[in-house]
Residue frames as qw, qx, qy, qz and C-alpha x, y, z in Angstrom:
[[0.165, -0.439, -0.796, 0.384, 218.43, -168.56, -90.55],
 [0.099, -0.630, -0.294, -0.712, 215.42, -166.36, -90.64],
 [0.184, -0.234, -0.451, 0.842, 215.02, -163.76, -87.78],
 [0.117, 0.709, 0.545, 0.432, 211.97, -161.91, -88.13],
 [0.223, -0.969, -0.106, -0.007, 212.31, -158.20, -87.75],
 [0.576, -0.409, 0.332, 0.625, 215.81, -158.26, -88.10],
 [0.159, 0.938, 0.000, -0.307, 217.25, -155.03, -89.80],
 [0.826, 0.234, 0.257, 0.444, 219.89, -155.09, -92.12],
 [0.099, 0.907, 0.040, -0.407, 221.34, -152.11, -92.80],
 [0.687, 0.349, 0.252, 0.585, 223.78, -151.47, -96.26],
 [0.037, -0.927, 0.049, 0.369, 225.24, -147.73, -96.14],
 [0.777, 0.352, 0.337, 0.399, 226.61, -146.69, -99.40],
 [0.202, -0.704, 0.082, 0.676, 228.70, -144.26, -101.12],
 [0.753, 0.410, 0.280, 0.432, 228.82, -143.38, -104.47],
 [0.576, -0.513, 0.224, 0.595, 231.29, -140.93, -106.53],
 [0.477, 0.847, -0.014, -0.233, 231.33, -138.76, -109.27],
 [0.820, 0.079, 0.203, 0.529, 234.74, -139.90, -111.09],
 [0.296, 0.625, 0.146, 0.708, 234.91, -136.17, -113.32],
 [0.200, -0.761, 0.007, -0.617, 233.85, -134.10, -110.26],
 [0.448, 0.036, -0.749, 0.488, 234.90, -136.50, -107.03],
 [0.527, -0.338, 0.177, -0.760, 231.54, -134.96, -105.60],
 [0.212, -0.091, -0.968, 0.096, 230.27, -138.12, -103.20],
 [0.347, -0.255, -0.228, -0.873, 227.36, -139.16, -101.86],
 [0.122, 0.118, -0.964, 0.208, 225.78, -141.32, -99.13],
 [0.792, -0.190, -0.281, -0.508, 222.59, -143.36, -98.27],
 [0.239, -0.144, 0.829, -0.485, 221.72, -145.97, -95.47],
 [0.540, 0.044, -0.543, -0.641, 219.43, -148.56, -96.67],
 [0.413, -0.225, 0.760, -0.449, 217.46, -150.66, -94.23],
 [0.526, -0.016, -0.766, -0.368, 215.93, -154.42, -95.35],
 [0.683, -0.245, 0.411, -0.552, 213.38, -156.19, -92.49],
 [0.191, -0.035, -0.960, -0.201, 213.66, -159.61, -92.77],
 [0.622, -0.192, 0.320, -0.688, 210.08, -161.10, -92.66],
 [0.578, 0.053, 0.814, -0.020, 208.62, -164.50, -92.36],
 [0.262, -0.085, -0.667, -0.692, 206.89, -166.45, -95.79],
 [0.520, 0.239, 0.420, -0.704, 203.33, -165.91, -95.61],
 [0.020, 0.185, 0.887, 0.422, 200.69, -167.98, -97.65],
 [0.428, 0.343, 0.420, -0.723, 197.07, -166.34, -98.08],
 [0.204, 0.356, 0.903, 0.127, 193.87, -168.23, -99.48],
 [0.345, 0.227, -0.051, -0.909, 191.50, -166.25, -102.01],
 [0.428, 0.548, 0.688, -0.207, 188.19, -167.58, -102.75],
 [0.106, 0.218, -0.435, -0.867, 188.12, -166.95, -107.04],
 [0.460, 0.472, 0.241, -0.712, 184.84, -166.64, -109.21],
 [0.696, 0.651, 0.286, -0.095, 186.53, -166.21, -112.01],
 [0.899, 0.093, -0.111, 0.414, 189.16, -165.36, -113.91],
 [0.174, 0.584, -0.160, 0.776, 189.74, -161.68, -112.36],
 [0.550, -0.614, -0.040, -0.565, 187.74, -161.74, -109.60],
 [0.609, -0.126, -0.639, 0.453, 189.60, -162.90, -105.68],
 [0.591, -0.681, -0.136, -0.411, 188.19, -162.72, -102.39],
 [0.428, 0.249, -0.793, 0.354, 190.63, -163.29, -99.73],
 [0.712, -0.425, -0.557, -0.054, 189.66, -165.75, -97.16],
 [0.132, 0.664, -0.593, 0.436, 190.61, -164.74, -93.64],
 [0.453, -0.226, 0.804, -0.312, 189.10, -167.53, -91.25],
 [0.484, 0.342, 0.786, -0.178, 185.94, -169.23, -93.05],
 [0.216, 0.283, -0.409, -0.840, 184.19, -169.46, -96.69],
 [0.671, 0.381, 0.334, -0.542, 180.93, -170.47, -97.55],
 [0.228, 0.065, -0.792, -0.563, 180.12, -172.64, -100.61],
 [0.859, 0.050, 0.191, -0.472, 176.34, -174.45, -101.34],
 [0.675, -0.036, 0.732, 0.083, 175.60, -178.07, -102.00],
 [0.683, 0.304, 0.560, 0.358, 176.53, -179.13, -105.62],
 [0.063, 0.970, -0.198, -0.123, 179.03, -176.04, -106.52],
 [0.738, 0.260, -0.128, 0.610, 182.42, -176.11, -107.62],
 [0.395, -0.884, 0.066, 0.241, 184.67, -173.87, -104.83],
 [0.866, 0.169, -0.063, 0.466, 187.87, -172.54, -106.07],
 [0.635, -0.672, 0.001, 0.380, 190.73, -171.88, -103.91],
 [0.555, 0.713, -0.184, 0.387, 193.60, -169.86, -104.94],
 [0.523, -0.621, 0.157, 0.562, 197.42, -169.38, -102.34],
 [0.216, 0.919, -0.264, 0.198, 198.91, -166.58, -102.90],
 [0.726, -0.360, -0.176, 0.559, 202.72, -167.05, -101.30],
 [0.087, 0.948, 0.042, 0.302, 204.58, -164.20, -100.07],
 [0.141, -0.848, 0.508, -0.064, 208.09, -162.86, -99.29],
 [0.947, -0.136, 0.270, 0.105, 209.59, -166.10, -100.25],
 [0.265, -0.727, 0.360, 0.521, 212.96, -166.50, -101.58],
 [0.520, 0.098, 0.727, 0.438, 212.45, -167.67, -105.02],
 [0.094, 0.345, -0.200, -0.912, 211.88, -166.13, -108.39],
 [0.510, -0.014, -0.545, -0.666, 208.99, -168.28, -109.99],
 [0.737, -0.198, 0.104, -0.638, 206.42, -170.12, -108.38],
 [0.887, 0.150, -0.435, -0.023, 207.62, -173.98, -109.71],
 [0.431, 0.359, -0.684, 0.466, 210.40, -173.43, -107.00],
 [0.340, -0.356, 0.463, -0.737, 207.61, -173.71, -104.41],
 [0.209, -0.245, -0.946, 0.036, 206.00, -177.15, -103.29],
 [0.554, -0.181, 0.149, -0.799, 202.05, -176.85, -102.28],
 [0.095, -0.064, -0.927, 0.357, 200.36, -179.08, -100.02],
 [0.481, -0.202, 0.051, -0.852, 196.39, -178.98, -99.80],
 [0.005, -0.159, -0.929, 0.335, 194.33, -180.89, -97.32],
 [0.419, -0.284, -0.251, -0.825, 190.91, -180.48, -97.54],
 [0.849, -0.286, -0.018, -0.443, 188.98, -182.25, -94.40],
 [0.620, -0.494, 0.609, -0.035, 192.12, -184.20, -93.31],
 [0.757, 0.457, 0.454, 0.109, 192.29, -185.75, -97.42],
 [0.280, -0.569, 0.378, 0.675, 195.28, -184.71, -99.42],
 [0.643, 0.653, 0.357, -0.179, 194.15, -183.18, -102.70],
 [0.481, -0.220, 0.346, 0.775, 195.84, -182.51, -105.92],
 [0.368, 0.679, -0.001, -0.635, 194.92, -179.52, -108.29],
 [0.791, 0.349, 0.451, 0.219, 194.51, -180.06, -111.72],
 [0.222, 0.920, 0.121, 0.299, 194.44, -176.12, -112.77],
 [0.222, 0.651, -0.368, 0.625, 198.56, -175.84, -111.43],
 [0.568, -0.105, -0.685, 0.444, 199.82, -176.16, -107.95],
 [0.036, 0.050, -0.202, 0.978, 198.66, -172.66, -106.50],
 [0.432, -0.006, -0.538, -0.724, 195.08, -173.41, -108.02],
 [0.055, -0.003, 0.998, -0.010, 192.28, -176.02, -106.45],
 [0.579, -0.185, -0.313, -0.730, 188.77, -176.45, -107.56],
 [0.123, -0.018, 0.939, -0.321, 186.62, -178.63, -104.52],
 [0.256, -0.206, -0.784, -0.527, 183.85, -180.18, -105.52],
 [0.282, 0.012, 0.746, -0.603, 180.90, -180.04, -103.15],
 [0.053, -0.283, -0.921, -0.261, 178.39, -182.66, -103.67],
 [0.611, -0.382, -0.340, -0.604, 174.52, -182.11, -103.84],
 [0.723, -0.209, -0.658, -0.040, 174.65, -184.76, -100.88],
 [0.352, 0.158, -0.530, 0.756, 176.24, -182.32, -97.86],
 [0.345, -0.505, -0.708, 0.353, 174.68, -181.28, -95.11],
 [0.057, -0.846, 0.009, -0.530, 173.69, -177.88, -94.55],
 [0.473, -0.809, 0.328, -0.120, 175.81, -176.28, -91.56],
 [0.895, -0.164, 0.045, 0.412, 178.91, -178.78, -92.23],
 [0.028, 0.941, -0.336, -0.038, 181.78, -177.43, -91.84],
 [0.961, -0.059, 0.183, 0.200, 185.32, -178.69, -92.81],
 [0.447, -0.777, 0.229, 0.380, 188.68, -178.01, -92.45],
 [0.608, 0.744, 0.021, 0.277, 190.67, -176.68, -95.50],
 [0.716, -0.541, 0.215, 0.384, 194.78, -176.45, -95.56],
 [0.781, 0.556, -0.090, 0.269, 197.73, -175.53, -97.68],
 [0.618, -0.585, 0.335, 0.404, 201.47, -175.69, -96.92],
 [0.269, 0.952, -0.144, 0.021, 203.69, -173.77, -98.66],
 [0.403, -0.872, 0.203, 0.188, 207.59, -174.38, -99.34],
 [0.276, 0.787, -0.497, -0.239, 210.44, -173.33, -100.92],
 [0.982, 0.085, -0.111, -0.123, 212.08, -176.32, -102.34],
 [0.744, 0.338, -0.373, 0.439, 215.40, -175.39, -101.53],
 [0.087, -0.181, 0.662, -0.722, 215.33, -174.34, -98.05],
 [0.415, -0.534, -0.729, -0.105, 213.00, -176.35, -95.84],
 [0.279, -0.375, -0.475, 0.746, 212.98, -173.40, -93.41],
 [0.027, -0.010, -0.451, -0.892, 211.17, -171.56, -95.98],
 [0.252, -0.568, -0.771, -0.140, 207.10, -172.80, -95.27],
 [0.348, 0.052, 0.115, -0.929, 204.20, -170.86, -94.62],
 [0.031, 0.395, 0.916, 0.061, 200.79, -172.62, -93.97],
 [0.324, -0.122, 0.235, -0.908, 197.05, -171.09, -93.96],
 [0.051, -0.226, -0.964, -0.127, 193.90, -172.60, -93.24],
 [0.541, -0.104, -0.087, -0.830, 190.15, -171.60, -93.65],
 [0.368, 0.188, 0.849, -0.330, 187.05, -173.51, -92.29],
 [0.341, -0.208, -0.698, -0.595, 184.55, -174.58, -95.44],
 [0.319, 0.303, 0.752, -0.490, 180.92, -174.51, -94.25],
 [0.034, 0.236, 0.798, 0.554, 178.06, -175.50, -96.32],
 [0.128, 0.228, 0.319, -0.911, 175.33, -173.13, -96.72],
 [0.566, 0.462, 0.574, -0.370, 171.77, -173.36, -97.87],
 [0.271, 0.507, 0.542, 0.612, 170.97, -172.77, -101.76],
 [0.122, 0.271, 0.133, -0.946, 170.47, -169.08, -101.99],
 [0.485, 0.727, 0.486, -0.012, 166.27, -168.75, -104.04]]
């Protein structure tokens, strides 16, 4: 069970064998929660992290990147991702972390539309972390 803010503590000792000099330490661990944060990428170096809302124009290509964090696993495949885009479950082509949205030429200026991903560990469902940004479509810049 995850507790957040719960402290662990480990207090060691260690021992010289040749000299039987010792030594001791007190190591404290926070447990925190998994977190999932959305970057808005360019390219392939370049991330912008989202924190509520992200612009895109009509007839662009937007692409999303989740970061996860403090999960318990040691490679990424051991995480399911979940992305909604406007209440429409999407799948990435470019990997599971990864989603390119398309935004037609045909939107509206000033729409706006709700953008999701759900995060979680495949072996512990207690593991999940969600974020969500608001997509709003902005004029063409001249």
């Amino acid at each position: 069970r995850i507790i957040p803010n719960f402290v662990h503590e480990i207090e060691l000792t260690a021992r010289n064998i040749g000299t039987g000099a010792t030594a001791g330490g007190r190591v404290e661990i926070t447990v925190v929660r998994p977190e999932v944060r959305l970057y808005q990428t360019n390219d392939a170096t370049s991330r912008n992290l989202i924190i509520n809302r992200v612009s895109a124009e009509p007839d662009s290509v937007l692409r999303l990147v989740a970061k996860p964090f403090y999960f318990a696993v040691s490679n990424i495949t051991q995480l399911n991702f979940s992305w909604l885009f406007g209440g429409e479950k999407l799948v990435s082509d470019d990997g599971p972390d990864t989603l390119d949205i398309n935004i037609g030429a045909d939107n509206q200026f000033g729409t706006e539309r709700s953008q999701r991903i759900n995060v979680e560990n495949r072996s512990s469902v207690r593991e999940k972390a969600q974020a969500t940004a608001s997509l709003f479509i902005q004029p063409q810049q001249q």
